[in-house]
N, C-alpha and C positions, 0 to 999 in steps of 0.2 A: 504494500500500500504506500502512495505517494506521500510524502509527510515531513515534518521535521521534528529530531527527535533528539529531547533536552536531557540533560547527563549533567549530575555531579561529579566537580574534576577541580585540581588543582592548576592544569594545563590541560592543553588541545590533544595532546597525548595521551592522556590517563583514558580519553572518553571512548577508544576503542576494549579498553578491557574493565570498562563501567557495567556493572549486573542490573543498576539502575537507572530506569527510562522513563521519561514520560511523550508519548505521539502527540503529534499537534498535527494533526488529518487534514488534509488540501483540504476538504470541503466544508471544515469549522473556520479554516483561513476564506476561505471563498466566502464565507455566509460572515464572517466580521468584515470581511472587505467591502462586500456589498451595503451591509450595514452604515458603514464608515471608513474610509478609506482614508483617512485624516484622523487628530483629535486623539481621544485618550488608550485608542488600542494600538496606537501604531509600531509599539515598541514592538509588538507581536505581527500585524498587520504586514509592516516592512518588511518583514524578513523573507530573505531570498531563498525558495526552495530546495537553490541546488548548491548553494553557499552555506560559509557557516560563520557563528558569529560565536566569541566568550563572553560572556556581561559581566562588569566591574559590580561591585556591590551596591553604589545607587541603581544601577539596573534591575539588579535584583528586586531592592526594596520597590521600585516600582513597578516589577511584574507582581510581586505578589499586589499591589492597591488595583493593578488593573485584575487578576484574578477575583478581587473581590468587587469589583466593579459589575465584572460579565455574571457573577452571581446571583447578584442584582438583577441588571437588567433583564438576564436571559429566561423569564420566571415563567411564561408560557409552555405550557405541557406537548412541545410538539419535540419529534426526534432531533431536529437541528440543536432546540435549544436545551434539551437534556447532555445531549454529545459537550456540548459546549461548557455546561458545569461543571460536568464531570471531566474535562482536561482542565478546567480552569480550579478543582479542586486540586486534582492530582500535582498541577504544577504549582500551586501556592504553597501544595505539603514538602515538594522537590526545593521550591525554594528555601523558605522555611526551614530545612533540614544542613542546604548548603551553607546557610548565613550561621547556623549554630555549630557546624562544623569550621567554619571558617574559610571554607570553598567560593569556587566563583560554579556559575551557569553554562554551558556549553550546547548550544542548539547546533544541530549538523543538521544540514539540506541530504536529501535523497540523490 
């Protein structure tokens, strides 16, 4: 499945022998894109499917506030927006866990 998928990592290096993932599914990206393609999800939004990026620790602290943004908003009972809480939990736990660790974020593209 196409997707980009987040790893606890010290370096860019560590994230291929990471047990730890979280998928961020083209079509949760496609349905926040649609929604907004600018404004308070772009951290997520932007990211390049087949690129990869590491987030510094303010980055982190603002995927988890965007995590609980999409929370929020995505409260309607349809599949998009179930999919959608559910990576948006999964990765506030991912973050959450890096910043108590003292880790950075590492999203790799497909």
């Amino acid at each position: 499945m196409v997707g980009i998928d987040f790893y606890i990592v010290n370096n860019e290096k560590e994230a291929a022998s990471s047990t730890k993932c979280v998928k961020f599914e083209e079509r949760v990206q496609d349905y926040l894109l649609a929604r907004e393609s600018k404004g308070p999800f772009e951290l997520l939004t932007g990211l390049d499917q087949y690129g990869d990026k590491l987030f510094s620790v303010q980055e982190i602290k603002q995927l988890v506030k965007i995590c609980d943004a999409l929370q929020t908003t995505c409260r309607q009972p349809t599949e998009i927006n179930l999919n959608t809480r559910a990576f948006a939990e999964a990765l506030k736990n991912l973050c959450l866990e890096a910043l108590k660790l003292n880790k950075l974020v590492f999203a790799a593209g497909d």
